[in-house]
C-alpha positions in Angstrom: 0.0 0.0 0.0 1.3 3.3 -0.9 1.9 5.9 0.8 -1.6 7.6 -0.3 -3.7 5.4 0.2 -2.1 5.2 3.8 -3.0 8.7 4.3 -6.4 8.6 3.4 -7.2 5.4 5.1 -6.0 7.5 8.4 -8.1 10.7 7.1 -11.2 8.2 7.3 -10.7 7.7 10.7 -9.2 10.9 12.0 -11.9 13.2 10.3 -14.9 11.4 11.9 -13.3 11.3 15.3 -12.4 15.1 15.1 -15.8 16.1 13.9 -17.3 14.1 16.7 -14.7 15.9 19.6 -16.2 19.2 18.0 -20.0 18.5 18.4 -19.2 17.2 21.7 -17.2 20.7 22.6 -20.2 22.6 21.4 -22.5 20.9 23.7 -20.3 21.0 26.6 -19.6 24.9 26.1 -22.7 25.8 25.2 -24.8 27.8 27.8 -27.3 26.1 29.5 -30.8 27.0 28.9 -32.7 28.7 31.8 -36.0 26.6 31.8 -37.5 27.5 34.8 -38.6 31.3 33.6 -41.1 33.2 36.0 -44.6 34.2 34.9 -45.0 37.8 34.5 -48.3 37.4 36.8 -48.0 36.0 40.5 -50.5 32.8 40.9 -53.2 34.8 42.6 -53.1 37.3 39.1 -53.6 34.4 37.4 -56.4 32.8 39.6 -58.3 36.4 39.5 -58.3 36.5 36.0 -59.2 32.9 35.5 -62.4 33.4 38.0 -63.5 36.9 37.3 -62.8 36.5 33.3 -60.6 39.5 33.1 -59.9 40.9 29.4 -56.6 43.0 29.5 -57.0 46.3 26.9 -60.3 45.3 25.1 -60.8 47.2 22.2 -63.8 47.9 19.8 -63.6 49.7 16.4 -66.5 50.5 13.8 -67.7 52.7 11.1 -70.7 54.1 10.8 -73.4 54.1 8.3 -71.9 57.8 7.2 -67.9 56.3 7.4 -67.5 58.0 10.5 -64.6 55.9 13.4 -65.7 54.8 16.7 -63.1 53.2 18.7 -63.8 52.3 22.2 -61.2 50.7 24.4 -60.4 50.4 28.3 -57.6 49.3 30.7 -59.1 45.8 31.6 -63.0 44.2 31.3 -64.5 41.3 33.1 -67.4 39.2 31.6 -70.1 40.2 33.4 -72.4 37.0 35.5 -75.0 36.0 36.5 -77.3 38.2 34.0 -74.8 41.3 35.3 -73.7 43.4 32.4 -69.9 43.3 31.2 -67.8 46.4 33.1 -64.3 47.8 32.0 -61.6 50.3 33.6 -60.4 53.3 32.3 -62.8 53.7 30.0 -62.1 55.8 26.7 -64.0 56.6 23.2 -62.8 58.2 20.4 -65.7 59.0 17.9 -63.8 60.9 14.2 -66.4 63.0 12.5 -66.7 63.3 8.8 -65.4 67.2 8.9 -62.4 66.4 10.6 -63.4 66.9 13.9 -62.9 64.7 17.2 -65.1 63.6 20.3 -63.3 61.9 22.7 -64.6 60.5 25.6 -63.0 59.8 29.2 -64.2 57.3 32.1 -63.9 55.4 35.5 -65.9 52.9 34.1 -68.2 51.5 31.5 -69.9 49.0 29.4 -70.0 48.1 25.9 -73.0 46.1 24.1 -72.0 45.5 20.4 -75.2 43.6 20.3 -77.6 46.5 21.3 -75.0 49.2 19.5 -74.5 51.1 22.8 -71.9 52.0 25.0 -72.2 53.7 28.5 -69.3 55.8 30.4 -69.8 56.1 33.8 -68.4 58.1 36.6 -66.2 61.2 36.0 -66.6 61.6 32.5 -65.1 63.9 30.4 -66.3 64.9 26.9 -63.5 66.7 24.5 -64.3 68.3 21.1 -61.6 69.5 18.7 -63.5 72.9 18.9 -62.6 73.7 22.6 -65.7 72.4 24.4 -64.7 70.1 27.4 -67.5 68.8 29.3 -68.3 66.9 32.6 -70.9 64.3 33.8 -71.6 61.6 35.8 -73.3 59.3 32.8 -73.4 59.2 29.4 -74.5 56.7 26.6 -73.6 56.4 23.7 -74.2 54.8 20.2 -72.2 52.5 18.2 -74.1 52.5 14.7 -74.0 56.7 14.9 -72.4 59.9 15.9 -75.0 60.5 19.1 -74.8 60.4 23.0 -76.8 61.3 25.8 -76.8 62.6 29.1 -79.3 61.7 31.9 -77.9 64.0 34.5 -76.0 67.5 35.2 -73.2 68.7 32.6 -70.5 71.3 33.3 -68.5 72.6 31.0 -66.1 75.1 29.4 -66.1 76.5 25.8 -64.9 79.0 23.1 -67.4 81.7 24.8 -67.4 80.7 28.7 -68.2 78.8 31.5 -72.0 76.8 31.6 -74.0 74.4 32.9 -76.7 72.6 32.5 -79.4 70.0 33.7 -79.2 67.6 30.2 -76.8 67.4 26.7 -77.1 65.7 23.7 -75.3 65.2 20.6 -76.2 63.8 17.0 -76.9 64.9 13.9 -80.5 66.9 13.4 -80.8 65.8 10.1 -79.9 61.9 8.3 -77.0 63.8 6.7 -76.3 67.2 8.6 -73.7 67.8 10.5 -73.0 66.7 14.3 -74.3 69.5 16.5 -74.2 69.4 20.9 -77.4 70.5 22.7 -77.5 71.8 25.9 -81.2 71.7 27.9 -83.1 72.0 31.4 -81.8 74.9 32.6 -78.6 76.0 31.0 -76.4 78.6 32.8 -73.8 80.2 30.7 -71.1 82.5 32.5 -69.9 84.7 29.1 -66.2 85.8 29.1 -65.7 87.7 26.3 -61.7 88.2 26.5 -62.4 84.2 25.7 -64.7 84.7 22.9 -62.1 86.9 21.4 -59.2 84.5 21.4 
């Protein structure tokens, strides 16, 4: 046997063997994997969310008939039992008006029926409008299929022209195509400030 065939009968043994000492090396050296990783939520998160159904940042988006956005979103929800209706945190609405304009809507609390088309904010709400009119109420509901809400109770608010109250608002459209307008009743008090008006 010559002396190449010599050298490539070694190589058939040498080559395997090294490539074998190299996986073993890489195994060996490697870093071993952490498989015991912590839960960002502690047991009793867990078992609260498991028995109160909590939904973490619901959110609800639609168009109306017109092609004007409602989004309606909140903090965290839980399902709602024994005939009770469903409840979320940090309640929030955004309704975008065909004109440009914006309502948005602030709450402790409220509830959102997609079946019915409603929504209700509850406790410290806040209604904004792109046109400087910020608003307060304890209660307000709202549609889903259209720009219009209600209040049951008291409003106070600030505007373009002053300070008011007032014992009801609404806020739609008048007409199936007009425009969005907000209507203050039962007993409206306006405070007029006309170095605001001026602005």
């Amino acid at each position: 046997m010559d002396r190449y065939s010599r050298m490539v009968q070694l190589l058939k043994v040498l080559l395997p063997l090294a490539a074998i000492l190299l996986l073993s090396t890489v195994f060996l050296l490697s870093r071993s994997i952490e498989t015991n990783v912590s839960v960002p939520f502690t047991q009793q998160d867990i078992d609260a969310r498991l028995a109160d159904q909590l939904v973490t940042r619901p959110h609800y988006r639609g168009t109306t008939r017109k092609g004007e956005d409602i989004q309606v979103e909140a903090i965290q929800a839980t399902q709602g039992t024994n005939g009770d209706v469903p409840t979320a945190t940090e309640f929030t609405g955004r309704f975008g008006l065909l004109n440009g304009g914006v309502i948005t809507l602030d709450s402790n609390t409220g509830s959102i029926r997609p079946d019915k088309g409603t929504a209700t904010f509850v406790g410290d709400v806040v209604i904004t409008t792109t046109d400087g009119i910020r608003v307060t109420t304890d209660l307000l509901n709202t549609s889903l299929d259209e720009i219009r809400g209600d209040t049951p109770g008291q409003v106070d608010g600030t505007g373009p022209i002053g300070n008011f109250t007032a014992g009801r608002m609404t806020f739609g459209t008048e007409k199936k195509d007009g425009p969005v307008h907000i209507l203050f009743t039962d007993g409206v008090k306006l405070v007029y400030e006309p170095e605001k008006a001026e602005r």
